[in-house]
C-alpha positions in Angstrom: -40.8 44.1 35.4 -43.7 42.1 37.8 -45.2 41.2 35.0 -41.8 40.2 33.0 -40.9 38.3 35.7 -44.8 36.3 35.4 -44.1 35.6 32.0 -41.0 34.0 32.5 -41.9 31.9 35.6 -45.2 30.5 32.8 -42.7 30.1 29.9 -40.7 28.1 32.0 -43.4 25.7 33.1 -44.8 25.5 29.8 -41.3 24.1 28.7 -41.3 21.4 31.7 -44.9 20.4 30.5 -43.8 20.1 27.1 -40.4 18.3 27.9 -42.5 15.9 30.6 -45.5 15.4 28.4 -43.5 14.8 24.9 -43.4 10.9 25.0 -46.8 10.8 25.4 -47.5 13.2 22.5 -48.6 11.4 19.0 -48.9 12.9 15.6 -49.4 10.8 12.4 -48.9 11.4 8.6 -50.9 10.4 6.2 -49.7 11.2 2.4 -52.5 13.0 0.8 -54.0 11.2 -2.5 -54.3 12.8 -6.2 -57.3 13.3 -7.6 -56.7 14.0 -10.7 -54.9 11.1 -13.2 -52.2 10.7 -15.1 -52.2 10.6 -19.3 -49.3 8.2 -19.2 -47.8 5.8 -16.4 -45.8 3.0 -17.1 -45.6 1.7 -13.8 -48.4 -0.1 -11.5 -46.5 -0.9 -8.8 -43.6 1.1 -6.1 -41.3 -0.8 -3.7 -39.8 1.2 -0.7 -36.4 0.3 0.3 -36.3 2.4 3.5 -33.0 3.4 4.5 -33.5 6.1 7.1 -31.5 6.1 10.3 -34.7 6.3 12.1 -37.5 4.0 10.4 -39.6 4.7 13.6 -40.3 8.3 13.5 -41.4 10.9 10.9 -39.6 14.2 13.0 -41.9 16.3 15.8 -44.1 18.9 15.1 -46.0 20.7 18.0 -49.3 19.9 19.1 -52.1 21.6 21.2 -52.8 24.8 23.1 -49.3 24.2 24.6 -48.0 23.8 21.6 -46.3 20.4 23.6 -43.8 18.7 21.1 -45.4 15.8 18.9 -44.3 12.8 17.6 -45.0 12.0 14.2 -45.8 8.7 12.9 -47.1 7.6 10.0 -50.8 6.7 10.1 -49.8 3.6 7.6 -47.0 2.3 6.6 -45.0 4.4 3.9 -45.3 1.1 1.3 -48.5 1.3 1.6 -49.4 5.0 1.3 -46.9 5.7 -1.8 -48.6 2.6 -3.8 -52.3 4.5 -2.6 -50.2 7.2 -4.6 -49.4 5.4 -7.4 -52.6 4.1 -7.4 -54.6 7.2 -7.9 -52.5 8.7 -10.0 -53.0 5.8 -12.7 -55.6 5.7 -15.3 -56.7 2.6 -17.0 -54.2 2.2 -19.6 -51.0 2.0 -16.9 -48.2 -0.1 -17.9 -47.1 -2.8 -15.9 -43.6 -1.1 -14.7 -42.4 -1.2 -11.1 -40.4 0.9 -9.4 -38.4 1.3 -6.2 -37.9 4.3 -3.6 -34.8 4.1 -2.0 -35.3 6.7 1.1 -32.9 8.3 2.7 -34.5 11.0 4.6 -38.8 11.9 5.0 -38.7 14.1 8.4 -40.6 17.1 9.6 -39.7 19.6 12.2 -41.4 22.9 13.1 -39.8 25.7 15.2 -41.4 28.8 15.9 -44.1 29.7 12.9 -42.1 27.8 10.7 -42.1 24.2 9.6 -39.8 22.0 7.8 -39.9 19.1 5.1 -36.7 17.0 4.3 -36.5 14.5 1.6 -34.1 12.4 0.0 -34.2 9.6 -2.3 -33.5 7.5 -5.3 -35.7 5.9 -7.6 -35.3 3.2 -9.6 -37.2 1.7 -12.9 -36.8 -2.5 -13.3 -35.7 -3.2 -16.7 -37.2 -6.4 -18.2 -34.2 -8.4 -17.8 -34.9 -7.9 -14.0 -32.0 -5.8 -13.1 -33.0 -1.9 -12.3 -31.6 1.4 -13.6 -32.0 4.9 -11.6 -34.9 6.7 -12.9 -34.6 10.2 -10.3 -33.4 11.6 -7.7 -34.4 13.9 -4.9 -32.7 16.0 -2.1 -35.6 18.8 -1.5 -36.3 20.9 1.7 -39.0 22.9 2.4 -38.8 26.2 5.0 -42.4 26.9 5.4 -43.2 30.5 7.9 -47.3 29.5 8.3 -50.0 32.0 8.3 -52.2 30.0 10.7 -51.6 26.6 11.8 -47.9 25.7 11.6 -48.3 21.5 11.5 -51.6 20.9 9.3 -49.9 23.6 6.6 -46.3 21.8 6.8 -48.0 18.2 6.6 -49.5 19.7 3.8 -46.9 20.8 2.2 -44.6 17.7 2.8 -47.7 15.1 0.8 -47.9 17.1 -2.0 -43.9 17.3 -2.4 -43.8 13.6 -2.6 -47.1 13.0 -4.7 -45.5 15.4 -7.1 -42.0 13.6 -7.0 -43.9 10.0 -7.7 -46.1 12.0 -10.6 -43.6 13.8 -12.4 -41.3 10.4 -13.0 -43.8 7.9 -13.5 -44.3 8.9 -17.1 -40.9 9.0 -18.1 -38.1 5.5 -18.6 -34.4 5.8 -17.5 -32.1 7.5 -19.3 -29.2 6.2 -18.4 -28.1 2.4 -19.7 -26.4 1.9 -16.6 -28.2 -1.5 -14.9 -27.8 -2.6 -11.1 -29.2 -6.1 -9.4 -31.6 -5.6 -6.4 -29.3 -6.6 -4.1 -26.9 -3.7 -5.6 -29.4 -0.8 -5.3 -30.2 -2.1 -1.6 -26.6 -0.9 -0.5 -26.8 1.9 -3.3 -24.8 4.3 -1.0 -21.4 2.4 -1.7 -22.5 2.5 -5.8 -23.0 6.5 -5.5 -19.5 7.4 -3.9 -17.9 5.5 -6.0 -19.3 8.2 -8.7 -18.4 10.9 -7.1 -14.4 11.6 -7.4 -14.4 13.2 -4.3 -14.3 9.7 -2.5 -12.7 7.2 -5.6 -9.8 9.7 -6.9 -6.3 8.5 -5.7 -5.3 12.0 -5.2 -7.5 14.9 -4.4 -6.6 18.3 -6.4 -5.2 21.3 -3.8 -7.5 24.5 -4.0 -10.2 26.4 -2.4 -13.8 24.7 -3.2 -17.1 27.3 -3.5 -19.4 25.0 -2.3 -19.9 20.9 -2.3 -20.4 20.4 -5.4 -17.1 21.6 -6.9 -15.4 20.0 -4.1 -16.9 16.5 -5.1 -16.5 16.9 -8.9 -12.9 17.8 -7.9 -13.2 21.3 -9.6 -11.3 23.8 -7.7 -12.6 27.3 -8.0 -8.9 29.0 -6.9 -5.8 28.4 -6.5 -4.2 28.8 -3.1 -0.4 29.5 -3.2 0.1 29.2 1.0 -1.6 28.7 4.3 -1.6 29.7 8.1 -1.6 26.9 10.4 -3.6 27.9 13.7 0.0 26.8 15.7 0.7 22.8 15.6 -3.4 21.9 15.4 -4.6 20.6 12.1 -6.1 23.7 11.4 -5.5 26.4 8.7 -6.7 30.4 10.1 -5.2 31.9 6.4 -5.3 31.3 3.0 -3.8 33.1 0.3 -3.5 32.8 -3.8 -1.4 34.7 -5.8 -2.2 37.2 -8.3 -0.4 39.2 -10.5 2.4 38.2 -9.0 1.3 39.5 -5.6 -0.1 37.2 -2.8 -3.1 38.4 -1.0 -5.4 36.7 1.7 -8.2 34.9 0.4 -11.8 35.5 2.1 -12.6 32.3 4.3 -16.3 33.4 4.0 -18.0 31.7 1.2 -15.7 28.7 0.9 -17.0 25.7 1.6 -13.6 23.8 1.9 -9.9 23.2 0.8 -7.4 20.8 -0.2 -4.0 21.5 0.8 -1.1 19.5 0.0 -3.8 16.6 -0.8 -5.6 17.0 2.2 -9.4 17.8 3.2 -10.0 20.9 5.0 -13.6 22.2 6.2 -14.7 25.0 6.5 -16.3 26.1 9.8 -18.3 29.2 10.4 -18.0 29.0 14.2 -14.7 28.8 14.2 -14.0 30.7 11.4 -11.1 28.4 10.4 -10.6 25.1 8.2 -10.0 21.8 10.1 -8.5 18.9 8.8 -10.8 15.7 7.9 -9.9 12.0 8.0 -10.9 9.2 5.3 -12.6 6.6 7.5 -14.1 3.8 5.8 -14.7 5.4 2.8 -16.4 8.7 4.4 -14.8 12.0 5.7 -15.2 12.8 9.5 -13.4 16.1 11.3 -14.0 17.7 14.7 -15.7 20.8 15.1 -17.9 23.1 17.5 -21.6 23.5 17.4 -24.1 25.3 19.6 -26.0 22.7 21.8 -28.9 23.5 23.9 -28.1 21.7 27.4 -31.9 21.7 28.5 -32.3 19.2 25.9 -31.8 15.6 26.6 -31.2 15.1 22.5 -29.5 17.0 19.8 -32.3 18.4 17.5 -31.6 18.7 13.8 -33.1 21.8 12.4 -32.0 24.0 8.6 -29.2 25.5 9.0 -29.1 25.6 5.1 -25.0 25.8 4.9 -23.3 26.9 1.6 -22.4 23.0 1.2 -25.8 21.9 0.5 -29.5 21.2 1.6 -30.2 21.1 4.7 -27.4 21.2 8.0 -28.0 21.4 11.4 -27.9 24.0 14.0 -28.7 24.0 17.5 -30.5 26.6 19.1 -27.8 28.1 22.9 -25.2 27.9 24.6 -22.6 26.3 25.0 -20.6 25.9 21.8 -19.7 21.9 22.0 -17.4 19.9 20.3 -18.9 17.5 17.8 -17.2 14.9 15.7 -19.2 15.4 12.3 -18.6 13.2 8.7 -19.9 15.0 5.6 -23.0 13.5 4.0 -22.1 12.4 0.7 -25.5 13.4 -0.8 -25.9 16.9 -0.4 -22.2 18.0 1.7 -24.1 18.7 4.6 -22.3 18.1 8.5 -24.0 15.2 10.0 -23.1 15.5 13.8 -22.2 11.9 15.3 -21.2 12.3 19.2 -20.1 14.7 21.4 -16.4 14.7 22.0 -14.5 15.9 25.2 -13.4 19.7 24.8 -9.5 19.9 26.1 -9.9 23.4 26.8 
């Protein structure tokens, strides 16, 4: 127990080193290059339209014998390093083509033994009448447990995910004849939703949805013939469909969401109920309770890999905290956006 007791007490003070000394803690990225070159490449040069919420930061990763909290930067600016991509990737007979890397999400974080790689993106091909048409695009995670060191293996892992990305499309053309202006694809978030009839369809169709991509292709995967509201709230404890003639209680478990009488309902695991979300300028928000750690100043996005998509977030204690959250149109994954008071 003395020595429980010891270990505690230096666990404790590691964490205050870590929290005191992680602003001055400094990691940087640096996208490894190809060495090997491409057959065919029609395109010499890559644009970056980088749309991230942070622009500043590449995630934390821990550093150290303290394994302190890092963090990382990128050693040069991302323009720079994915055209050094493109750039070694191309042989001498390269094509003339640009392209253009809309970015969404690049971030690293690393917990424990394992580390984590989040990407998301669109890439464009410019047509020669100047106007561009989407070429790929890319919602990847990576959960890596390391064998040895946790950072250098994740970093790793992260470059050759987006050398591979830039490799694998810069031998092909567009498909699709669809054509957007530059200043379109520069606000390309409006263009997508309005593909997706999740968020342009006058009327949603009632059901229970599997997962995020039913709901957002409006596909219902059952039927549901009733619901039990949890008393007055906007918040639905039971469904049911019925079968045979016979009604019987559908499993909340494995649902992403429902639409009943027209309206949005998601699911949530915590909770274990469905809670109503609103339409807000053109993206779905609702209210629901997360785990937040209190000793840390800042929520910290880790996988939580929900049945809606890519990659969620989880936090890691007590106490369970109400969050107002809007659904990421990308993937369906909860994007937490501020604490809200908790009435009870």
């Amino acid at each position: 127990m003395k020595n429980y007791f010891k270990r505690l007490i230096f666990s404790f003070f590691l964490c205050s080193m870590a929290m005191i000394s992680a602003q001055k803690q400094r990691e940087e990225f640096t996208i490894g290059l190809p060495t090997k070159k491409l057959d065919k490449s029609y395109y010499k040069t890559i644009k970056l339209l980088d749309r991230r919420i942070d622009t500043t930061s590449l995630g934390t990763v821990r550093k150290g014998l303290l394994n302190n909290p890092a963090n990382l930067f990128a050693s040069q600016p991302l323009s720079n390093q994915f055209q050094d991509v493109l750039n070694n990737l191309n042989g001498e007979n390269a094509e003339n083509g640009t392209l253009v890397l809309y970015l969404r999400q690049l971030s690293f974080a690393e917990m424990a033994a394992h580390g984590y790689f989040y990407f998301q993106a669109f890439l464009f091909s410019k047509n020669e009448d100047g106007t561009y048409s989407l070429l790929d695009q890319a919602n990847q995670a990576i959960d890596h447990k390391a064998k040895s060191d946790v950072t250098k293996e994740i970093l790793q892992k992260g470059s050759e995910l987006l050398v591979d990305f830039i490799a694998t499309n810069v031998s092909k053309k567009p498909q699709s004849d669809q054509h957007y202006t530059y200043e379109q694809i520069k606000d390309f978030e409006g263009i997508a939703k309005e593909m997706i009839s999740l968020f342009h369809s006058p009327e949603l169709k009632d059901g229970a949805y599997n997962d995020y991509e039913s709901l957002k292709n409006q596909q219902p995967n059952k039927e549901i013939s009733r619901v039990k509201f949890y008393g007055n709230a906007p918040k639905i404890v039971r469904i049911y469909e019925t079968v045979n003639g016979e009604e019987k209680e559908i499993r909340k478990d494995g649902i992403y969401a429902i639409i009943y009488k027209g309206e949005l309902y998601i699911y949530l695991s915590m909770e274990n109920l469905f809670t109503k979300a609103e339409k807000k300028d053109n993206d779905y928000y609702f209210v629901g309770k997360i785990k937040a750690n209190p000793n840390l100043p800042n929520l910290m996005p880790t996988p939580a890999f929900p049945h809606g998509g890519g990659i969620g977030v989880s936090f890691t204690a007590n106490p369970i905290t109400p969050f107002e959250m809007k659904i990421d149109y990308f993937n369906g994954d909860f994007i937490p956006i501020k604490e809200v008071e908790n009435k009870r």
